[in-house]
Phi, psi and omega in degrees: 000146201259097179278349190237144160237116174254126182265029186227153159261163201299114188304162162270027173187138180305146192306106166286152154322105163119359187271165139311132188282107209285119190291132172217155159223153194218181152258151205222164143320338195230014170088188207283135153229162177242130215302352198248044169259346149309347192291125197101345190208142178309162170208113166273129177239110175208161192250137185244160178278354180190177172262180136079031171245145200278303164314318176262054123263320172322303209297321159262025164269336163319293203323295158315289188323306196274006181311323184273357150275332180294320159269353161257014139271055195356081170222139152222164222256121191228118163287144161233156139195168185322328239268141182311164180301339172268292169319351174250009158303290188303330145304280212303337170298322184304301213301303175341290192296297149334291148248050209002070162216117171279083183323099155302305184281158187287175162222117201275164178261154177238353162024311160268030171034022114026267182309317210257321178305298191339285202309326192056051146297329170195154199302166186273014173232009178292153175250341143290118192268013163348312207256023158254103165229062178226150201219132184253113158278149194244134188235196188318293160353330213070356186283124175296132185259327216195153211212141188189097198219124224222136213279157186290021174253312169281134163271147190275138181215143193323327180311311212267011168262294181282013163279338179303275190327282200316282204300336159294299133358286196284325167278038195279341205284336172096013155280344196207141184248180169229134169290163180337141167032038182271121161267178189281166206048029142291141160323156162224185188246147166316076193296125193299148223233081191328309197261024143266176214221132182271156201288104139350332191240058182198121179244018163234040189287358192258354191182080198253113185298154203220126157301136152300146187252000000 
C-alpha cells in the first residue's frame, strides 16, 4: 500500500521562500495526516535525520516545552524523518520515560523519503537522510514563509524559532518590517514606499525606525 499521495510532482529545484508548500498524506504518529489539515493555521513543518539521535532529542523536547507558545500563536507543530511509524513510536516512548516529556505534535514517517525529496530536504539522488535537518514556516495560506537548515550535528534552536515565527507573524501584513534581533514590543522598520522619492533632508530615509503598537 502506498502510504504517501502527493498532489504535486517532485519539483526541479528545492522549495524557496514564497512557493506553495507541496501536500502529502502519511502516517503519523497521531494516525494519518495531511499537510493541507493545516490550513487556516501557521505551521512549522520540520525534519530531523533519524530517531533515537541525540541532537534531534534536545530538540523536541525543546520543541514540547515551547508547544503551548506555539499554539497560542496559533501554529502548529508537524515532525518528519525517514525513520517508520514504529520507530518513531518507540523514541517517543524512550524520550516519555527518560526524560518525562510527552511529545504532543504527530511525527510523520517517510521511510521512501517522498516527502523530504518533495521538500528538497535532500537531493534526489541521495541515499542518505543525513543533511535533513530542515525547518518550513508555513503560513494559512499554505505558502512557505521561511526556510531554515541546519547540518546534522547542530541543533536548532527553539527560541529563535519563535522568534522567527513572531516576526513573521507580526510584518505579514507588508506595513512594517523587523529589524536585526527584533524581538516582539521591539521598534520596528518603516516598509519603503517603491513610489516615493527619497527625502534629501532627511538622512535616515533609507531606514526609518516605527514605535511598536
Amino acid at each position: 500500500m502506498n502510504l504517501y499521495e502527493s498532489s504535486t510532482r517532485l519539483p526541479a529545484r528545492a522549495i524557496r521562500i514564497g512557493d506553495p508548500a507541496p501536500d502529502f498524506t502519511a502516517r503519523t504518529t497521531q494516525g494519518e495526516k495531511s499537510l493541507r489539515d493545516y490550513r487556516g493555521h501557521w505551521l512549522v513543518f520540520f525534519s530531523h535525520p533519524a530517531d533515537f539521535t541525540p541532537v534531534c532529542t534536545t530538540e523536541f523536547i525543546g520543541m514540547e516545552r515551547a508547544a503551548d507558545q506555539f499554539r497560542a500563536m496559533d501554529c502548529a507543530l508537524l515532525g518528519l524523518s525517514v525513520d517508520s511509524l514504529y520507530a518513531h513510536h518507540a523514541w517517543l516512548h524512550a524520550i516519555r520515560e527518560s526524560f518525562g516529556v510527552t511529545i504532543s505534535f504527530p511525527v510523520v514517517e517517510d521511510p521512501s523519503m517522498a516527502i523530504g525529496h518533495a521538500y528538497g530536504m535532500i537531493d534526489e539522488l541521495a541515499e542518505s537522510s543525513a543533511a535533513m535537518r530542515c525547518t518550513y514556516f508555513i503560513d494559512p495560506q499554505g505558502i512557505v514563509r521561511a526556510i531554515t537548515t541546519y547540518p546534522h550535528n547542530v541543533g536548532r534552536s527553539v527560541a529563535e524559532m519563535l522568534r522567527l515565527l513572531a516576526a513573521l507573524q507580526r510584518a505579514d501584513d507588508g506595513s512594517v518590517m523587523t529589524p536585526e534581533g527584533w524581538q516582539p514590543g521591539d521598534d520596528l522598520l518603516q516598509a519603503p514606499d517603491p513610489e516615493a522619492m527619497p527625502d534629501g533632508a532627511a538622512a535616515d530615509w533609507f531606514c526609518r525606525k516605527v514605535a511598536a503598537s
